[in-house]
ZAGU-799500 format. One record per residue (C-alpha): x, y, z; residue number from 1; residue in three letters. Coordinates in steps of 0.2 Angstrom, whole numbers, plus 2048, in hexadecimal, padded with zeros to 3 digits. Layout:
BEGIN
<node <X, Y, Z>, NUM, "ALA">
...
This chain:
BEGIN
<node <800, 800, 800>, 1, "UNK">
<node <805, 811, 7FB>, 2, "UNK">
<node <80A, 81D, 80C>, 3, "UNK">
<node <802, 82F, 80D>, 4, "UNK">
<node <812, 836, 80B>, 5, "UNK">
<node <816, 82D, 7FB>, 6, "UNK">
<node <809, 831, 7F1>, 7, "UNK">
<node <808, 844, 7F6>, 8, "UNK">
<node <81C, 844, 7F0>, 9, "UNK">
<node <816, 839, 7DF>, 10, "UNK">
<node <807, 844, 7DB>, 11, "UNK">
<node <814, 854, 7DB>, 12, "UNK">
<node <824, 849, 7D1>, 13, "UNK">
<node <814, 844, 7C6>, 14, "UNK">
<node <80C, 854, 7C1>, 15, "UNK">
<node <819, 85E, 7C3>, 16, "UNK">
<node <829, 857, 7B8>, 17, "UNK">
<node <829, 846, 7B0>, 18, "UNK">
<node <824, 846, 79F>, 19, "UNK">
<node <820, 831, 7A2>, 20, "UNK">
<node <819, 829, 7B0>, 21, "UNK">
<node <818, 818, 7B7>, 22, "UNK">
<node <808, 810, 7BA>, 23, "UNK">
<node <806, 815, 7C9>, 24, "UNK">
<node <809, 826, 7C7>, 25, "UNK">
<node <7FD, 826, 7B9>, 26, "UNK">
<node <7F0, 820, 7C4>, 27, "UNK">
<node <7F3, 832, 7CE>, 28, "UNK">
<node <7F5, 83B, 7C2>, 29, "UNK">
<node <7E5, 837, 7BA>, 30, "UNK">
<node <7DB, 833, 7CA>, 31, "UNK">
<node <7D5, 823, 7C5>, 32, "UNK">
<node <7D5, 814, 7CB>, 33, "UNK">
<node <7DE, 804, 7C3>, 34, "UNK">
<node <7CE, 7FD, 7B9>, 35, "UNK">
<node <7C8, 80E, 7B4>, 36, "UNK">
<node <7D8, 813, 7AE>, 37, "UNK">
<node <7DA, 803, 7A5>, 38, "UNK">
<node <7CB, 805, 79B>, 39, "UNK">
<node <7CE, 818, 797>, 40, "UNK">
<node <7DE, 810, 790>, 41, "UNK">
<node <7D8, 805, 787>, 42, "UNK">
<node <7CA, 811, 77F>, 43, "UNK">
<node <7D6, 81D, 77A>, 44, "UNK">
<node <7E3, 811, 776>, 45, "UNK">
<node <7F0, 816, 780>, 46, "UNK">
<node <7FE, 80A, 786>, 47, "UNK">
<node <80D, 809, 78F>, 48, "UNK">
<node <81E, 80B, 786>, 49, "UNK">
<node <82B, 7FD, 786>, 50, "UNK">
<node <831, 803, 797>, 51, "UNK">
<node <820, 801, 7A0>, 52, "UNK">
<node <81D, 816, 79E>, 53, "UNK">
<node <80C, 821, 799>, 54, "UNK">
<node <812, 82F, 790>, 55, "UNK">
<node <80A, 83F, 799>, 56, "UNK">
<node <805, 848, 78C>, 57, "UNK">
<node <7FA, 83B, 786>, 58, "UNK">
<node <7F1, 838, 796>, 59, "UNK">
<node <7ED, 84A, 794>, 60, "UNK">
<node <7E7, 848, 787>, 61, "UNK">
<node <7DB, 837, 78B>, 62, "UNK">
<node <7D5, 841, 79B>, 63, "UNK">
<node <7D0, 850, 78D>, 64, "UNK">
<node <7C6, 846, 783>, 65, "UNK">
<node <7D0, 848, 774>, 66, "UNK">
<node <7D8, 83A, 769>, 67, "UNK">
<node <7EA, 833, 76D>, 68, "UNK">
<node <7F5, 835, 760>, 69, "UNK">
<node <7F6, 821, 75D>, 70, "UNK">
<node <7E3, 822, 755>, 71, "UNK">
<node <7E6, 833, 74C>, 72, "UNK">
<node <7F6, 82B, 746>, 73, "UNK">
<node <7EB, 818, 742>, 74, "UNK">
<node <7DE, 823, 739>, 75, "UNK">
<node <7EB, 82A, 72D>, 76, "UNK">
<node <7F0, 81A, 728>, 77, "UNK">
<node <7E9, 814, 716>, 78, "UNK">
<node <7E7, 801, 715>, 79, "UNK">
């Protein structure tokens, strides 16, 4: 279980500075919990990078409402 103190000291390190964040801090950051964050995701089609990080600007951009840049980039594509 995550202390008080931790997660006050991951919210700031999470909003304030990293440009990626672990799962964990993705949760904070979008105040969500695990399932609900798993299936914004997977609606937006947003997924970790090889090293197990969310890229930030995309979660701001699944908590707007807007399209990731992975389904404007599949929508581009010509079969």
């Amino acid at each position: 279980m995550i202390k008080r103190e931790e997660l006050i000291a991951m919210q700031a390190i999470a909003i304030c500075f990293k440009l990626y964040l672990k799962l964990e801090e993705a949760l904070i950051y979008c105040n969500l919990g695990r399932t609900q964050f798993a299936k914004k995701c997977e609606e937006f089609g947003l997924f970790k990078n090889i090293a197990g990080y969310y890229k930030r600007e995309e979660l701001d951009k699944m908590l707007s409402g807007g399209p990731s840049s992975i389904l404007e980039a599949s929508k581009k594509l010509k079969y």
